[in-house]
Backbone bond lengths (Angstrom), bond angles and torsions (degrees), N, CA, C in turn:
res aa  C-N    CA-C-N  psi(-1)  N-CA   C-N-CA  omega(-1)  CA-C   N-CA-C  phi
1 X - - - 1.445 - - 1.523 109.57 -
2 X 1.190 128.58 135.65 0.989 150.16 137.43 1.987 129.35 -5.13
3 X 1.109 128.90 103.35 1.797 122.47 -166.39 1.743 72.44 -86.02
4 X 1.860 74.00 144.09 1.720 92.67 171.77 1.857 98.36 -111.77
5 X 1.282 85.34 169.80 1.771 78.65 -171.19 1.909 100.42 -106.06
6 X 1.527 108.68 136.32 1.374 121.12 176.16 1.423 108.53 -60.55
7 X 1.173 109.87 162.40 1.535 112.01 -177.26 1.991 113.44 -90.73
8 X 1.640 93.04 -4.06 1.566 109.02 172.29 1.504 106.71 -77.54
9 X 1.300 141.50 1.79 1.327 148.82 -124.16 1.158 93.84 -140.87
10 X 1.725 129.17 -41.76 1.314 149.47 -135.20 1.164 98.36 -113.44
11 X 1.318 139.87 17.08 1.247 125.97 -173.93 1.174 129.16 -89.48
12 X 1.522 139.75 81.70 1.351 157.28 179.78 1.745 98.53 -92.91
13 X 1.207 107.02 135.71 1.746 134.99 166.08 1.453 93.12 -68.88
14 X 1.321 101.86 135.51 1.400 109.17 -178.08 2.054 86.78 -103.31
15 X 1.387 103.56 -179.85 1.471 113.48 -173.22 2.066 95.71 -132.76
16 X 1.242 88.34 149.10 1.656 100.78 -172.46 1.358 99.36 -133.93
17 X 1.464 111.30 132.75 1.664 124.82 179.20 1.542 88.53 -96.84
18 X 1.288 92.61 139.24 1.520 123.66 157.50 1.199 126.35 -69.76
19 X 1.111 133.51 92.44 1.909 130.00 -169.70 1.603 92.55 -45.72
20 X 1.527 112.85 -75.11 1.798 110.88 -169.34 1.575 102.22 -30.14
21 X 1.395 137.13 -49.44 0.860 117.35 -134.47 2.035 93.94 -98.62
22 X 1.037 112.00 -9.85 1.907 122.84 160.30 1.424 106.93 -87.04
23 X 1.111 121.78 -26.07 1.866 100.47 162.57 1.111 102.44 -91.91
24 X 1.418 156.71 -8.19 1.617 146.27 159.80 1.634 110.06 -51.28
25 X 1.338 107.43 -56.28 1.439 128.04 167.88 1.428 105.59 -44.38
26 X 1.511 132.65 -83.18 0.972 120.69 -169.79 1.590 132.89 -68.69
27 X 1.491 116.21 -7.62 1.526 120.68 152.26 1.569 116.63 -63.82
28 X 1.838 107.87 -51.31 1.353 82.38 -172.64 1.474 126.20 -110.27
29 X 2.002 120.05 38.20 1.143 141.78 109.84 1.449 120.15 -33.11
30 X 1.746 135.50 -65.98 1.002 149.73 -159.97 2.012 98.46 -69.01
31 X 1.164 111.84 -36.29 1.603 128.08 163.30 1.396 107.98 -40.46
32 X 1.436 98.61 -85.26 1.569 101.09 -175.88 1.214 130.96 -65.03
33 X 1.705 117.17 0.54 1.371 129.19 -161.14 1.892 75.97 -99.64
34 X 1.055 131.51 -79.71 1.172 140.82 167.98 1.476 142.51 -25.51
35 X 1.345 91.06 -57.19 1.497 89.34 177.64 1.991 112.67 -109.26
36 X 1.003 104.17 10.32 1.585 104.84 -176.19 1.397 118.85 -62.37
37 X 1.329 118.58 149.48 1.862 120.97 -152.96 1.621 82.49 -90.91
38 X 1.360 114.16 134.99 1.412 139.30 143.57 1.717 89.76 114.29
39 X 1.584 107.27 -35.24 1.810 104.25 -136.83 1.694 101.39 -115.94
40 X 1.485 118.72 -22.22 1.489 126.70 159.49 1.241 109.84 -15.97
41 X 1.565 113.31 147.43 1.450 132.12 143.38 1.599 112.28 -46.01
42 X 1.551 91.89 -82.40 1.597 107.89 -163.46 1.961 103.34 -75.18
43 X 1.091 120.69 14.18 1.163 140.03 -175.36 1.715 108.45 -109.98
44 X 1.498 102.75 -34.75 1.578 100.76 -172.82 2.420 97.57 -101.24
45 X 1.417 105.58 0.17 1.201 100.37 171.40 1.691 119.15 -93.39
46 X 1.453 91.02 -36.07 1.971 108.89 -154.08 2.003 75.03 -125.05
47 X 1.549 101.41 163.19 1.071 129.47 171.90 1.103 117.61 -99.64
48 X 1.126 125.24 109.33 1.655 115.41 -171.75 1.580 95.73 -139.64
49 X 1.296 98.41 140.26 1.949 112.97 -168.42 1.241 118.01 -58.88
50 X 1.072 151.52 143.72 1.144 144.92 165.92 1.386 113.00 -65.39
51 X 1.173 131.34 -7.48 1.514 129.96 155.69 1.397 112.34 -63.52
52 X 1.350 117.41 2.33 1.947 121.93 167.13 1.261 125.40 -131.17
53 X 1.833 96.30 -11.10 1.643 97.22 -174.74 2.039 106.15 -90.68
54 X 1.304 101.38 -35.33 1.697 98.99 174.23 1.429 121.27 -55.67
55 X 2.089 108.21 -62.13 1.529 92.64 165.04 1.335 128.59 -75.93
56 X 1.285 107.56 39.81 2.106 97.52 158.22 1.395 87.14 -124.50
57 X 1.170 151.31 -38.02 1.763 142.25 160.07 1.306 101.57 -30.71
58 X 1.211 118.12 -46.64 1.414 115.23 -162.64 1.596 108.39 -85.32
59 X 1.130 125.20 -24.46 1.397 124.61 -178.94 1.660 123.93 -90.01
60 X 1.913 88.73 -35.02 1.845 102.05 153.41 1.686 117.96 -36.29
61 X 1.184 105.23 -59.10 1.496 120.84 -164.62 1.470 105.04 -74.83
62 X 1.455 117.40 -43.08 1.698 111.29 167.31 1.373 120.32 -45.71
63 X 1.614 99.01 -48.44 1.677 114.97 -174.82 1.499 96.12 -70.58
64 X 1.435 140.39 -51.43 1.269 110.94 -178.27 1.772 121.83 -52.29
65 X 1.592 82.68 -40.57 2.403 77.85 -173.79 1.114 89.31 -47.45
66 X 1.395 130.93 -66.88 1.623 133.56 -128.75 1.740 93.28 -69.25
67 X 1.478 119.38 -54.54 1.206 94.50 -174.35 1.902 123.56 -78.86
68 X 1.163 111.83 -17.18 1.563 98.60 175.55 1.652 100.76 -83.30
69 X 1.300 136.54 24.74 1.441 134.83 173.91 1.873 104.14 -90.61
70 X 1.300 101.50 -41.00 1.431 98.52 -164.24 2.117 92.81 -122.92
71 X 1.445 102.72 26.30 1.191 91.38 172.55 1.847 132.52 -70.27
72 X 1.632 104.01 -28.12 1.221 112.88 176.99 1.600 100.70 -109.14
73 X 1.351 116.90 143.67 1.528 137.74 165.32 1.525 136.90 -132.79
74 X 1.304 120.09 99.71 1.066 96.55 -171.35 1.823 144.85 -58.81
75 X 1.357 114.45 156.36 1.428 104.88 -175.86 1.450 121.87 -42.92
């Protein structure tokens, strides 16, 4: 017969997402989806200066590092 394995044996750390750190992500996704120079949504309807469309590109992309940095934690 076959050894079955104990559940004392099994011990793997599970990993926990951070909600804050999936709504960081999806604001500053929603940034670059939006306000990005040439290629925006609300950029390719309305005219909006590039004195507003770079720094929100630029803050999208901060907010993505920052939140996929501390997105997983262990238990």
């Amino acid at each position: 017969m076959g050894k079955t394995n104990n559940q004392g044996n099994n011990t793997k750390q599970g990993l926990k997402i951070s909600i804050f750190h999936v709504l960081v992500i999806l604001v500053g996704a929603d940034l670059i989806l939006l306000l990005a120079p040439e290629l925006g949504i609300l950029n390719s309807i309305l005219f909006i200066p590039d004195i507003y469309t770079w720094p929100a590109l630029i803050i999208g992309i901060i907010m993505l590092v920052f939140g996929f940095r501390g997105l997983y934690k262990k238990k």
